[in-house]
C-alpha positions as CSV (number, residue, x, y, z in Angstrom):
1,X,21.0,2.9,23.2
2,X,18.7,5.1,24.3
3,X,17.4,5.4,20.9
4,X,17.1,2.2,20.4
5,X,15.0,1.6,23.7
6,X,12.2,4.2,22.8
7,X,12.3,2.4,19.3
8,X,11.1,-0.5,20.9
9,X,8.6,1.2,23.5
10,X,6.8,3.1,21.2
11,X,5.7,-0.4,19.2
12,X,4.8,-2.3,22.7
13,X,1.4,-2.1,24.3
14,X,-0.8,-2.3,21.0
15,X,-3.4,-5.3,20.8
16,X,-2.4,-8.8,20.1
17,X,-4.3,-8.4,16.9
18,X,-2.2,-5.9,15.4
19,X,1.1,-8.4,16.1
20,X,-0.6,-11.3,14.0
21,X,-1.7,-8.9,11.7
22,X,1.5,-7.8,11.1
23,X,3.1,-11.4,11.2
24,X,0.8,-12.1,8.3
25,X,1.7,-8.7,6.5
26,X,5.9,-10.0,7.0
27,X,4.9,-13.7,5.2
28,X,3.2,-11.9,2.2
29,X,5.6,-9.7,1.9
30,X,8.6,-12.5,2.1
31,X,6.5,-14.5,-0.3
32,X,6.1,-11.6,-3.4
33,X,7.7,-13.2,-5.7
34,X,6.3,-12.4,-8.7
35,X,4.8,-9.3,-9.6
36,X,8.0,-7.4,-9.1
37,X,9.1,-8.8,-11.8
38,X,6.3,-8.1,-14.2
39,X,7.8,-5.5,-16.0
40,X,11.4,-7.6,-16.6
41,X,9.0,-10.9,-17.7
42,X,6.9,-8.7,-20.6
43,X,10.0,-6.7,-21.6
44,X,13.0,-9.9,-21.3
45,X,10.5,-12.7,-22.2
46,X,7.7,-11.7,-24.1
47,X,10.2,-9.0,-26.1
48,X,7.0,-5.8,-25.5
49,X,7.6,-2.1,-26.2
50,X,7.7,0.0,-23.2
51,X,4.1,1.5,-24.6
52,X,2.4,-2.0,-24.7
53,X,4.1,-3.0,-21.3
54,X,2.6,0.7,-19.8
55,X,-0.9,-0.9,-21.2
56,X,-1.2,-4.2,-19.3
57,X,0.1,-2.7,-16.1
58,X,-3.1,0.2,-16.8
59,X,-5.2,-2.8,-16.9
60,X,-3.6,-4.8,-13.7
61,X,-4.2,-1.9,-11.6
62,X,-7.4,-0.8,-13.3
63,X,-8.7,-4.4,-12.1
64,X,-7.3,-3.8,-9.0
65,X,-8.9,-0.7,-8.5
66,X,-12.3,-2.0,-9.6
67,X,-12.2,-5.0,-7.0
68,X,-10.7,-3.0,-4.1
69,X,-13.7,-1.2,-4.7
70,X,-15.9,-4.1,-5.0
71,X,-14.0,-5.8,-1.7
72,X,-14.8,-2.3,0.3
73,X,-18.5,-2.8,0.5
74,X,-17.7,-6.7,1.1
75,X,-15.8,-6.2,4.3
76,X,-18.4,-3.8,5.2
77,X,-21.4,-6.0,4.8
78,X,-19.8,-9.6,5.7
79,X,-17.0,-9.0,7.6
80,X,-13.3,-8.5,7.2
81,X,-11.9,-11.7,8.1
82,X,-13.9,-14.1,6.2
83,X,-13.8,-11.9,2.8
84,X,-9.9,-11.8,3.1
85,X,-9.8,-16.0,3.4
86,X,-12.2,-15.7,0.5
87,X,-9.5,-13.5,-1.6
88,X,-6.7,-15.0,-0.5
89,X,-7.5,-18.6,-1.5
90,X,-9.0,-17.5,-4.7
91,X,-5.5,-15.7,-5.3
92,X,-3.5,-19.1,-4.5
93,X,-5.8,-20.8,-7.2
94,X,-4.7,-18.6,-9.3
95,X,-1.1,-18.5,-9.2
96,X,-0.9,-22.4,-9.0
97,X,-3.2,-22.3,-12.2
98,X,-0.5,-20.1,-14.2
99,X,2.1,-23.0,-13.8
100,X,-0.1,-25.4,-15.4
101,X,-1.7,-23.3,-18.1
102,X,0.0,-23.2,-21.7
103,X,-1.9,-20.8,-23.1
104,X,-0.9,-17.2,-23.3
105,X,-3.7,-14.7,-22.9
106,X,-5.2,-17.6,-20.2
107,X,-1.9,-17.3,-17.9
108,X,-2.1,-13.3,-18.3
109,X,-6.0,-13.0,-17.1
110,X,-5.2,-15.5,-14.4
111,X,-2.4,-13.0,-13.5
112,X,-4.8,-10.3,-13.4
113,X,-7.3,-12.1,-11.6
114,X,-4.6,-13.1,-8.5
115,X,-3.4,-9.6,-8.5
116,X,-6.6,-8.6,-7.3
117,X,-7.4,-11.3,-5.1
118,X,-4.4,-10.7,-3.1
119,X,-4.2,-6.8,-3.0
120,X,-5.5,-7.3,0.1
121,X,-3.9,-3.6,1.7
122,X,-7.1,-1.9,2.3
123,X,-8.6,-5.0,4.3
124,X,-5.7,-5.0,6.4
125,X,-5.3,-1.1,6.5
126,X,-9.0,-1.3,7.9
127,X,-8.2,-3.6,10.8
128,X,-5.3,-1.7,11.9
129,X,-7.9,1.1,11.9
130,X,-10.2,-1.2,13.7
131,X,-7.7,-2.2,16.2
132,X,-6.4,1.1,17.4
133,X,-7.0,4.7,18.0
134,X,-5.4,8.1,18.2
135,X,-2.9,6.6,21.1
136,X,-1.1,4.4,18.8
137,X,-2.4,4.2,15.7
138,X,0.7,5.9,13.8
139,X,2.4,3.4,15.2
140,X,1.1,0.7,14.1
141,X,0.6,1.8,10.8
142,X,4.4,2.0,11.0
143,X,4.8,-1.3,12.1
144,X,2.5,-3.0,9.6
145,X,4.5,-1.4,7.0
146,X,7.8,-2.1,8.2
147,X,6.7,-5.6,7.9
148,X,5.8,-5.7,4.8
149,X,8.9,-4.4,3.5
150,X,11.3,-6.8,5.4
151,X,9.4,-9.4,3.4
152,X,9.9,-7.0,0.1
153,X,13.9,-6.8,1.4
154,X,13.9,-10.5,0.9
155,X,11.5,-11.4,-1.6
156,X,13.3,-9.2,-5.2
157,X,16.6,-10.6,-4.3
158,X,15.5,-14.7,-4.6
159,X,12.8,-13.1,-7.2
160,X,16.2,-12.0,-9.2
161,X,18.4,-15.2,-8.6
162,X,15.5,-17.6,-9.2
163,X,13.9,-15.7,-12.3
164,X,16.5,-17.3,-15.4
165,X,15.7,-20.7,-14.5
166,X,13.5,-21.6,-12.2
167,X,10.4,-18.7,-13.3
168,X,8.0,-21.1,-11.8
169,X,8.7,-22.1,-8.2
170,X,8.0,-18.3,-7.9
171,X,4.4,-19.3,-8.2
172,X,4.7,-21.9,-5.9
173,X,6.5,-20.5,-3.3
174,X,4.1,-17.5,-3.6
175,X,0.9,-19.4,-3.4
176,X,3.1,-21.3,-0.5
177,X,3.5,-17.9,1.7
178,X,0.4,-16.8,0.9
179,X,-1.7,-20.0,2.1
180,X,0.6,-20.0,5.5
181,X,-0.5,-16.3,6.3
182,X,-4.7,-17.7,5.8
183,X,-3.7,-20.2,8.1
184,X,-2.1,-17.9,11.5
185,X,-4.7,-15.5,10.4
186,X,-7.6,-17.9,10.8
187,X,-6.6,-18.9,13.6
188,X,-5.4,-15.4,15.6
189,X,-8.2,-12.8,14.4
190,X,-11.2,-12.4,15.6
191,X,-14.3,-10.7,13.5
192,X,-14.7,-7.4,15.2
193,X,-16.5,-5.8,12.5
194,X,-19.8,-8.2,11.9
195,X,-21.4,-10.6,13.8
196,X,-22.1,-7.9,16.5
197,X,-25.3,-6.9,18.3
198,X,-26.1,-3.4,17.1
199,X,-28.4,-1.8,19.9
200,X,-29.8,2.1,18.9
201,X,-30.2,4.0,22.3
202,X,-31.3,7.5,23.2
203,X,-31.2,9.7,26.8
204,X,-34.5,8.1,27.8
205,X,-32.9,4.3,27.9
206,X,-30.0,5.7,29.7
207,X,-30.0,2.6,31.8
208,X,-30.4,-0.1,29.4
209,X,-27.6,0.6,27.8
210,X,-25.5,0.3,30.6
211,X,-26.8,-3.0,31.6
212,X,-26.2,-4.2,27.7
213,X,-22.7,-2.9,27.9
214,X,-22.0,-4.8,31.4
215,X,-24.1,-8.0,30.2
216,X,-22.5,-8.7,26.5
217,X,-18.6,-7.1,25.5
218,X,-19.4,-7.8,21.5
219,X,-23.0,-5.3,21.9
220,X,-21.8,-2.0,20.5
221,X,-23.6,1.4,21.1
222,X,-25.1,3.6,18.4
223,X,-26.7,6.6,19.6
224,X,-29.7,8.2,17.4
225,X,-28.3,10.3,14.8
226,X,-28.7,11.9,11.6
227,X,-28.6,9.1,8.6
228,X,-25.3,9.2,7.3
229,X,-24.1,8.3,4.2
230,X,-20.8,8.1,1.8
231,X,-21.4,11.0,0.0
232,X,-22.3,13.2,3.1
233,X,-19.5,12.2,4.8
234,X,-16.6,12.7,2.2
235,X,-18.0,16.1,1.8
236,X,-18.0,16.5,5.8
237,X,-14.3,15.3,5.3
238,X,-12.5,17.3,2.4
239,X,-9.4,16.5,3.7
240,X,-9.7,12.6,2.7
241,X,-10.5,13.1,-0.7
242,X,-8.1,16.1,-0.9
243,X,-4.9,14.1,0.3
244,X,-6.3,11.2,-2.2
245,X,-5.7,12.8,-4.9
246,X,-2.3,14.4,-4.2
247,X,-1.5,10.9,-3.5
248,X,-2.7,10.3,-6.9
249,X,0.1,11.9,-8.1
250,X,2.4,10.5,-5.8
251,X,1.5,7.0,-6.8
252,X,2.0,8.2,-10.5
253,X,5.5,9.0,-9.8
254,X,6.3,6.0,-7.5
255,X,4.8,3.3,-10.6
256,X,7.7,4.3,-12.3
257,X,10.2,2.0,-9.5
258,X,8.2,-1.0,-11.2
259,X,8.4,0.2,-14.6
260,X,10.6,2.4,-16.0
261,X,13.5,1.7,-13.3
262,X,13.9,-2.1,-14.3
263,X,13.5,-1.4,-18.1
264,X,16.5,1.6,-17.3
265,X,18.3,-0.9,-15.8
266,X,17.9,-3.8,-18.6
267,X,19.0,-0.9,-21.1
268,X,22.0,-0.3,-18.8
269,X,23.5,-3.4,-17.5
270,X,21.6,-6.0,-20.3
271,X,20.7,-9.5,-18.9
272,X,22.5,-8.5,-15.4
273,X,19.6,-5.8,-15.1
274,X,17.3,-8.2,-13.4
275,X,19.6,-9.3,-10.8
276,X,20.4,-5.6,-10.2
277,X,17.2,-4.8,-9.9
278,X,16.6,-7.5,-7.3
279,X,19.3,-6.2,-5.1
280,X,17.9,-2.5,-5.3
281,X,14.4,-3.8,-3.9
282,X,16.8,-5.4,-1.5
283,X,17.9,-1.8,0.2
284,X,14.6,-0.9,-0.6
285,X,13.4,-3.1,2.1
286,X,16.4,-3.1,4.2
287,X,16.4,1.0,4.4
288,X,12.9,0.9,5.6
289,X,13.9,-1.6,8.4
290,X,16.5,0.9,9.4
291,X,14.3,4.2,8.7
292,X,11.6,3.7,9.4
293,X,11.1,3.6,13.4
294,X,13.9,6.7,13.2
295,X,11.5,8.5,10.9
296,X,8.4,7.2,12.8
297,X,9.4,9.3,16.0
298,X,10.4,12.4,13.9
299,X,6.8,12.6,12.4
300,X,4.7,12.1,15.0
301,X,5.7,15.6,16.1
302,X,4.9,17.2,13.0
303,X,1.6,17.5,10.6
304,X,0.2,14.7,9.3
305,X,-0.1,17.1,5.7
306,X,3.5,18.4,6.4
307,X,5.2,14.8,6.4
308,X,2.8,13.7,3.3
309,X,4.6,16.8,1.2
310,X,8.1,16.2,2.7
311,X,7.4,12.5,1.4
312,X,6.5,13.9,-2.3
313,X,9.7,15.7,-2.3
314,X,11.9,13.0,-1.4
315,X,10.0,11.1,-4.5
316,X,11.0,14.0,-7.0
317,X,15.0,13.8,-5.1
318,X,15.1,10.4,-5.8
319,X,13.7,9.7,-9.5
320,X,16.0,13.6,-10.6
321,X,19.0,11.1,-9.1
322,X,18.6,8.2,-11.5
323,X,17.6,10.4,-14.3
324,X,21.4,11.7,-14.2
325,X,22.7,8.1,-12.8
326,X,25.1,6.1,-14.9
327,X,27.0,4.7,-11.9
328,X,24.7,1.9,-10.2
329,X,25.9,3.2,-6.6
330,X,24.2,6.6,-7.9
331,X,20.9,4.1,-7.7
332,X,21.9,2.7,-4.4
333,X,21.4,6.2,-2.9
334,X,18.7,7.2,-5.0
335,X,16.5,4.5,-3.8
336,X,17.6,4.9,0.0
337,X,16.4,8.5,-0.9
338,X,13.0,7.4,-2.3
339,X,12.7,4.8,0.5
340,X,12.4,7.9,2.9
341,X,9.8,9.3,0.9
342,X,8.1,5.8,0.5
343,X,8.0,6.3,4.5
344,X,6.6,9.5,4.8
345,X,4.0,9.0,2.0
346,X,2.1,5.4,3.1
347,X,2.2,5.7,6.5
348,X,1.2,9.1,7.3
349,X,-1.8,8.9,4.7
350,X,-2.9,6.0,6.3
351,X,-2.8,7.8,9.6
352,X,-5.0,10.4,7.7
353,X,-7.3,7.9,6.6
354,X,-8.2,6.4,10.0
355,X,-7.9,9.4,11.9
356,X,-10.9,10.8,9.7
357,X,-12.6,7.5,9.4
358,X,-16.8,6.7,10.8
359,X,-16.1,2.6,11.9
360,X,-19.2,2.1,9.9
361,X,-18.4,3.4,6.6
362,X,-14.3,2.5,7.3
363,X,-13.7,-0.8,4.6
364,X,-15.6,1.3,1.6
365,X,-13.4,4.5,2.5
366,X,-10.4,2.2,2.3
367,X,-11.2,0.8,-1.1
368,X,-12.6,4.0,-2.1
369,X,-9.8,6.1,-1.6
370,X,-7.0,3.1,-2.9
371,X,-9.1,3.2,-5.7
372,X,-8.4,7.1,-6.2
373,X,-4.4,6.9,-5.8
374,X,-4.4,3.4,-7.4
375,X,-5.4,5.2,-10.7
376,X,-2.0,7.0,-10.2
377,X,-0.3,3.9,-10.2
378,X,-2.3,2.6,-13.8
379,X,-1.8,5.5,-15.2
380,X,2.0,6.2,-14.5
381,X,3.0,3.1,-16.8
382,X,1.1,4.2,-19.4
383,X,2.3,8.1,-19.6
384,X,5.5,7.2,-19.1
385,X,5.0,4.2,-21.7
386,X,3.9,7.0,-24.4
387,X,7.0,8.9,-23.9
388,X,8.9,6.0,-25.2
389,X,10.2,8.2,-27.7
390,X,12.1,9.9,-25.0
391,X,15.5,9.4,-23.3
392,X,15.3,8.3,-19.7
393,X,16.7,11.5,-18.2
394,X,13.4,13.5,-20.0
395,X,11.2,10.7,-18.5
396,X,12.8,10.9,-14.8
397,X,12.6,14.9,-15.2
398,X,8.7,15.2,-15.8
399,X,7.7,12.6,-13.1
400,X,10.2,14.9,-10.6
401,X,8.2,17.8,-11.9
402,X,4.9,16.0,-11.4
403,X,5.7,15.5,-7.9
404,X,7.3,19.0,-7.1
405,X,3.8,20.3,-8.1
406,X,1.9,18.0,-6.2
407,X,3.9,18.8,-2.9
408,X,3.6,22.2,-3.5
409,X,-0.1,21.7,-4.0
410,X,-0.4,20.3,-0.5
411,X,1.7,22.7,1.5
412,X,-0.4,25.9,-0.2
413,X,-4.0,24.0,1.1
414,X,-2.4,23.6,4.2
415,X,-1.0,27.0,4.4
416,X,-4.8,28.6,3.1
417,X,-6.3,26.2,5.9
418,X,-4.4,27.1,8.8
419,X,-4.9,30.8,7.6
420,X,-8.5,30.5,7.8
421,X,-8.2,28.9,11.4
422,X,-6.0,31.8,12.8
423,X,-8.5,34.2,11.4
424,X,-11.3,32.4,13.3
């Protein structure tokens, strides 16, 4: 009980805006209907080899990539909260388009197109950052990703019951969820980013500032400084670009849960393979419902580096598990496993991201970095897709390796670093 009652203490007292924000992250997350699927629709429907299939997902992340990029120096220069309506609504267009197209390569640029309108994590990651500080800002990163995956607990399971016969009210009731988070976002956020008075001060105007502060609560501060840009700053702040591409790697071994999971499980359990695969996205969601504030209050004691490693580890546990699995309870536990690591890995290198984060530069570092360990997740398909050749348990083996090394990789920087502090 007394768990349970710092559980719910350490997610009260945040601003209202990080609530909505994570009400709106719950109703995309319930409404993901369709791209979990993507790799069961090219290899059941469209009949694809595991290489091609590694090949369009390479391009839907590359375009992802590109436009999370593109959308970083949007937020920055117009503002989150009308860029995100903008994306959003341009992503419902889509989808609702794909149920009325008939032609082929049409439907699968449309699909690329609304995959990029809605990866929308990096806008929201940078409110959360925008939102909160030190205090409680590992917190809320928690809570923001817990409610995304209650959504992704609910969304595979009618994804797998729906997909036989009814493939396209999974457009509709995506475009559906979708359009009702624009909506209580519209509404509840506020722009805190642009649309504010920016007012350059020094020690001589001492007094004017004060007055400005006490006169107008959107006029923000900026005191004279050096100029500042990107480039300067990433090589001020190692660390970002350090833990972006070990999470590179990470990303390259978690791709394979989309990809070469559900075309395992197809191989193993034939047309049923779907439906199992729903149901393992299931207790994907529902462990990190019941992990994740558990886990949350383990690793805010420990190093933000140390939790990212532990995380890779728990990957490489979970993917050796179902190369060896022929039982499907064997994947049960494997993914509870990799859910733990799923924990460890996205919140805490969020937390790294906004810890180290300038306000100014805070929407381009988001897409920036995405667009770094997103290149894990376009190029994990297609590796992996190569190796068709091979049996799943080689497959499973050299993404377990991949992420052993890159844990390992971590822990020795961190170990150099704190060297090199003691030695101070």
């Amino acid at each position: 009980m007394n768990k349970f009652i710092e559980v719910i203490n350490m997610y009260r007292g945040m601003k209202k805006e990080v609530y909505i924000l994570v009400i709106c992250m719950l109703i995309n997350g319930i409404g993901n209907f369709v791209y979990p699927l993507l790799t069961i629709i090219l290899t059941d429907r469209v009949s694809l080899s595991s290489k091609k299939i590694g090949m369009i997902i390479m391009c839907f992340m590359i375009v992802q990539g590109v436009f999370m990029a593109l959308s970083g120096i949007l937020i920055d220069r117009f503002g989150r909260k009308i860029m995100l309506q903008v994306f959003y609504s341009l992503g419902i267009i889509s989808y609702l388009l794909c149920t009325v197209c008939k032609d082929g390569m049409f439907i699968f640029f449309l699909f690329l197109a609304s995959g990029a309108f809605l990866s929308s994590t990096p806008i929201y990651n940078t409110l959360i950052g925008d939102y909160t500080d030190n205090s409680d800002r590992k917190e809320a990163f928690s809570l923001l990703y817990l409610a995304n995956n209650i959504g992704y607990a609910i969304a595979p399971l009618l994804s797998g019951i729906l997909y036989a016969n009814h493939i396209k009210l999974l457009f509709y009731l995506n475009s559906l969820f979708t359009f009702i988070s624009i909506v209580i976002f519209s509404i509840f956020i506020r722009e805190k980013h642009s649309n504010r008075k920016f007012h350059k001060v020094n020690n001589i105007n001492k007094t004017e500032t004060e007055t400005a502060i006490k006169t107008d609560k959107d006029t923000v501060i900026i005191r004279d400084e050096p100029t500042c840009n990107l480039l300067v700053f990433f090589k001020n702040t190692p660390i970002l670009i350090i833990g972006a591409f070990i999470v590179f790697f990470f990303q390259f071994g978690y791709s394979q849960w989309g990809f070469l999971l559900p075309m395992q499980l197809l191989s193993y359990f034939g047309k049923q393979g779907a439906e199992k695969y729903g149901i393992l996205g299931a207790v994907n969601g529902i462990a990190v419902i019941l992990i994740t504030p558990v886990l949350t209050i383990i690793f805010k004691k420990i190093r933000t580096s140390y939790n990212l490693a532990l995380g890779g580890i728990l990957y490489a546990t979970a993917f050796f598990m179902f190369s060896i699995a022929k039982d499907y309870s064997l994947f049960v536990i494997g993914i509870i496993i990799m859910t733990m690591g799923e924990i460890y890995v996205s919140i805490n290198y969020q937390v790294l991201i906004a810890n180290n984060s300038d306000n100014r530069y805070r929407g381009r570092i988001n897409s920036i970095l995405s667009t770094i360990t997103g290149g894990g997740l376009a190029l994990g398909p297609v590796v992996i897709g190569y190796l068709e050749d091979f049996n799943y348990f080689l497959r499973w083996v050299i993404v377990s390796v991949v992420l052993i090394l890159a844990s390992l990789t971590l822990l020795a920087i961190e170990f150099i670093n704190s060297k090199k502090v003691v030695n101070k």
